[in-house]
Backbone as ProteinMPNN parsed JSONL, in Angstrom:
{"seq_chain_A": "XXXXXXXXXXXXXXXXXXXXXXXXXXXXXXXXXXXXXXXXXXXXXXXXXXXXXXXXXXXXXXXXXXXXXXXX", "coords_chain_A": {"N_chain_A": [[-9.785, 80.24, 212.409], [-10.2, 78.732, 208.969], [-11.778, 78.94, 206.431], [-12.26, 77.514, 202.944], [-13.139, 77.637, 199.523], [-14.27, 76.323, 196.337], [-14.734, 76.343, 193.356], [-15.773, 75.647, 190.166], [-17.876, 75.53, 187.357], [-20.04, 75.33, 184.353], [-21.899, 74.764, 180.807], [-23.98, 73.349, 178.502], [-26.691, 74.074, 176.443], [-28.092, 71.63, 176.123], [-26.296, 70.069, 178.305], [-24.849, 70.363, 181.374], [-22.366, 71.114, 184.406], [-20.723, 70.844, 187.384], [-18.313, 71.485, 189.774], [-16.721, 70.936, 192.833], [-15.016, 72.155, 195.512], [-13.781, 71.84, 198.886], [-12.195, 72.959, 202.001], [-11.706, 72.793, 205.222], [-10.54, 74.366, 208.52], [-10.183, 74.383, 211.072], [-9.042, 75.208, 214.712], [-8.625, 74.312, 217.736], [-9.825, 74.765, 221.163], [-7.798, 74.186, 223.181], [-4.583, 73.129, 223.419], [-2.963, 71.556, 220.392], [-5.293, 70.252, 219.865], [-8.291, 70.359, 217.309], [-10.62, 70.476, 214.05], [-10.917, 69.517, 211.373], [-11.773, 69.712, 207.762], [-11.968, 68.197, 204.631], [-14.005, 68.606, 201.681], [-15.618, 67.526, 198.444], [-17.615, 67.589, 195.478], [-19.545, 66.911, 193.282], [-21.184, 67.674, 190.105], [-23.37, 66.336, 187.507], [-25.299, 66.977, 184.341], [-27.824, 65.874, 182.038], [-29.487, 66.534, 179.018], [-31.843, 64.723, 176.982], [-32.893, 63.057, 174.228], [-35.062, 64.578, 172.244], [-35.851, 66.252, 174.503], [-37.017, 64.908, 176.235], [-35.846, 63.284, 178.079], [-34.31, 63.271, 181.291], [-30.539, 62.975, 182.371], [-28.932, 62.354, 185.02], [-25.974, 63.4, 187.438], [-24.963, 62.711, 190.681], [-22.279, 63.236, 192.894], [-20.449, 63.156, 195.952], [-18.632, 63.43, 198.448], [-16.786, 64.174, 201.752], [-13.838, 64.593, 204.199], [-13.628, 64.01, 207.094], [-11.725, 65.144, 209.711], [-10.603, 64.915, 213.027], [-8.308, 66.264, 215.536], [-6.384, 66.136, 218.016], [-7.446, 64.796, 221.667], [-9.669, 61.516, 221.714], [-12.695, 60.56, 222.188], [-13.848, 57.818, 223.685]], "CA_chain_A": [[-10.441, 79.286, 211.551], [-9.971, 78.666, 207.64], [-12.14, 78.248, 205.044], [-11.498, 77.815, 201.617], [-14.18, 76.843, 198.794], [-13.241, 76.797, 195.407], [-16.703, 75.886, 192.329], [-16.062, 75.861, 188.655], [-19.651, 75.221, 186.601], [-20.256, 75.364, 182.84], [-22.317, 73.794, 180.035], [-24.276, 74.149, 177.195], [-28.107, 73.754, 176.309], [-28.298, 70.459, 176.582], [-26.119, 69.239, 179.504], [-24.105, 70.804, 182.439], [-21.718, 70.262, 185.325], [-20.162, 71.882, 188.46], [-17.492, 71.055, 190.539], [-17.065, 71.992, 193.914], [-13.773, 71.245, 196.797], [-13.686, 72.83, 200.411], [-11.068, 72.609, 202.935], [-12.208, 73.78, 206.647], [-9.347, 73.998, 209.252], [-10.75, 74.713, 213.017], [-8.367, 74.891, 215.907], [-9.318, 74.021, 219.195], [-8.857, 75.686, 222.423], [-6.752, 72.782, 224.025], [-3.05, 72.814, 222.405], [-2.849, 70.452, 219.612], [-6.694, 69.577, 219.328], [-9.287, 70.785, 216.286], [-10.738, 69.788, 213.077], [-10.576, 69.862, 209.761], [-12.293, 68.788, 206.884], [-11.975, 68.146, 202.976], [-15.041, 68.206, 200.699], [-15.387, 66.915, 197.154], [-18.845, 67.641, 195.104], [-19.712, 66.821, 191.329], [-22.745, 67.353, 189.592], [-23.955, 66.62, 185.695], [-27.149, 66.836, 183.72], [-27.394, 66.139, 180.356], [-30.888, 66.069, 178.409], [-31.583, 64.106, 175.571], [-34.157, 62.695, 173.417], [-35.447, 65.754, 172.146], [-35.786, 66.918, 175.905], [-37.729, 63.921, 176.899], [-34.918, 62.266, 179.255], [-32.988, 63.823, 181.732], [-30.103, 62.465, 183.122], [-28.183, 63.132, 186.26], [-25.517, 62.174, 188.403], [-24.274, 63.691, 191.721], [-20.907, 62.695, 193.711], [-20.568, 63.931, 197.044], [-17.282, 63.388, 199.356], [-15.948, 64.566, 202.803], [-12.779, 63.831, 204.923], [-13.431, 65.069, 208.721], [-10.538, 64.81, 211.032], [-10.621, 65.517, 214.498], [-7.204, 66.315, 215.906], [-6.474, 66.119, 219.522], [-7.754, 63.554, 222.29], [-10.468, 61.252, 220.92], [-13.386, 59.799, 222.678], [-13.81, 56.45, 223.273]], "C_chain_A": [[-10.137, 79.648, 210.102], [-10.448, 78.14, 206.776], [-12.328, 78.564, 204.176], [-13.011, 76.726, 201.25], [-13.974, 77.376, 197.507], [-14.547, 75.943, 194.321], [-16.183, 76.753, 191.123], [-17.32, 75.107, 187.735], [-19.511, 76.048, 185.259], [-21.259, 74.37, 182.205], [-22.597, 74.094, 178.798], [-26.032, 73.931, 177.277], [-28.559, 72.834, 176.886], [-27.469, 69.754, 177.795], [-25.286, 70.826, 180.792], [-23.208, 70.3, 183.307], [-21.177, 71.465, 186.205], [-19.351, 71.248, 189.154], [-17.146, 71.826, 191.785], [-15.652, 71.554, 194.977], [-13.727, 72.388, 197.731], [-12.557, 72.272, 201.067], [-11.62, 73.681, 204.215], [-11.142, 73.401, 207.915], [-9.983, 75.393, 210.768], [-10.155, 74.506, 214.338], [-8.988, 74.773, 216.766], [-8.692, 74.592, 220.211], [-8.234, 75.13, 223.515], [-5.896, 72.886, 222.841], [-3.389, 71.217, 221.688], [-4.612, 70.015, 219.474], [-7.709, 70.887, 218.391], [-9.889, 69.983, 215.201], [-10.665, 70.181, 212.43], [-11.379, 68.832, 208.662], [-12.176, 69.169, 205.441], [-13.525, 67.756, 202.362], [-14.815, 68.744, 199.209], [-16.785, 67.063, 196.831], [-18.859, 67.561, 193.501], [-20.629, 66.837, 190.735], [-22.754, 67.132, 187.943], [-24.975, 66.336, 185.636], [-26.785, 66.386, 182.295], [-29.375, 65.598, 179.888], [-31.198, 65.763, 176.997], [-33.473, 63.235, 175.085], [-35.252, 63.511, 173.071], [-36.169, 66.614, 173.36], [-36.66, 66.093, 176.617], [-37.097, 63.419, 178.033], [-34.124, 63.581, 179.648], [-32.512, 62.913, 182.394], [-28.988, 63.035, 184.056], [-27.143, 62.424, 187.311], [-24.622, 63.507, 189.621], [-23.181, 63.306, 192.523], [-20.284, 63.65, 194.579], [-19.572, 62.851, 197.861], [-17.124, 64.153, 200.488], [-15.034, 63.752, 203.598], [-12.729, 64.424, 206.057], [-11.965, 64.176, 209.172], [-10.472, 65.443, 212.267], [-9.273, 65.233, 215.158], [-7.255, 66.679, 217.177], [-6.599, 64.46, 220.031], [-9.32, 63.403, 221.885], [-11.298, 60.685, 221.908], [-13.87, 58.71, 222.498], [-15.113, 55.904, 224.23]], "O_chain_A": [[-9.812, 80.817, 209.898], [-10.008, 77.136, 206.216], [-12.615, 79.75, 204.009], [-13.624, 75.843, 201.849], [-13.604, 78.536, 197.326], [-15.144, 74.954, 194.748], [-16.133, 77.977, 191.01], [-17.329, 73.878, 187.679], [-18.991, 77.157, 185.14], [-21.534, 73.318, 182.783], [-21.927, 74.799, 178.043], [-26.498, 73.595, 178.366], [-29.262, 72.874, 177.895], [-28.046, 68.786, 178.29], [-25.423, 72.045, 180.688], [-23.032, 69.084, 183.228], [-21.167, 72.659, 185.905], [-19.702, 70.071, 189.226], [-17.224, 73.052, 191.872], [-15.451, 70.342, 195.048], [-13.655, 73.583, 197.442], [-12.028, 71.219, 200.713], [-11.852, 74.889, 204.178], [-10.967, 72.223, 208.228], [-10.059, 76.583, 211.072], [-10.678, 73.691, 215.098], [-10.151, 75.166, 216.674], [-7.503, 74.889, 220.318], [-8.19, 75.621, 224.643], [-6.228, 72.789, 221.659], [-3.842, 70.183, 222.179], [-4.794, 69.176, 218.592], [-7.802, 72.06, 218.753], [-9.739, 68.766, 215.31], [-10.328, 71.366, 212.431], [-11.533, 67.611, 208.715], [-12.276, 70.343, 205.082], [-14.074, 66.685, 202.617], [-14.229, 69.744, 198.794], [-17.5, 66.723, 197.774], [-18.14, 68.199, 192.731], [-21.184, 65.739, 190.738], [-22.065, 67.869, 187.239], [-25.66, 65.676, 186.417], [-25.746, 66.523, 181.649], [-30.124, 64.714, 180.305], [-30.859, 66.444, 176.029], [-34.595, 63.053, 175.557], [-36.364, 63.241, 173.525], [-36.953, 67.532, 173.123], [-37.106, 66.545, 177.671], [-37.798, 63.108, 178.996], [-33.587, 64.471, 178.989], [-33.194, 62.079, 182.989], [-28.3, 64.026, 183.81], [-27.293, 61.337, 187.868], [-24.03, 64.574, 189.461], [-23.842, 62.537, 193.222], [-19.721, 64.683, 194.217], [-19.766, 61.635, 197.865], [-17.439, 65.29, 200.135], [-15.198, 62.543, 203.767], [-11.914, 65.331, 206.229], [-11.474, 63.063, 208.983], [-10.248, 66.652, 212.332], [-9.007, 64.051, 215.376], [-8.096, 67.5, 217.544], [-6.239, 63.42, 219.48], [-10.113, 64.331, 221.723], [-10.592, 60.15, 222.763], [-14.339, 58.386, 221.406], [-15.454, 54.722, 224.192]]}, "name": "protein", "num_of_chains": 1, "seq": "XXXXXXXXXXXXXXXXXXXXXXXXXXXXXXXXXXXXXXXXXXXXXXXXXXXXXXXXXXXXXXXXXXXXXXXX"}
């Protein structure tokens, strides 16, 4: 199995952000069948109006794949 996760995050006082991407690679114990998946994550803040408002936004992604025979 193989996984990989990879998160850069910074900001300042007033706002922030993080970024996030995975890759998960899972063989299976039948030739040719496993899965695998890609994830994508994004976060920001930012606060404003002399710290009255926050605002926020989050963006969240995955790409499964199941390799092999598929059920139907």
């Amino acid at each position: 199995m193989q996984n990989y996760q990879l998160t850069v995050s910074g900001g300042s006082e007033k706002s922030n952000y993080a970024v996030s991407g995975g890759y998960l690679n899972q063989e299976g114990i039948v030739k040719y069948t496993g899965f695998k998946r890609y994830t994508i994550r994004a976060n920001t803040n930012f606060t404003l109006l002399n710290d009255r408002l926050q605002l926020g936004r989050i963006f969240n992604t995955q790409e499964p794949r199941v390799l092999g025979l598929q059920p139907t």
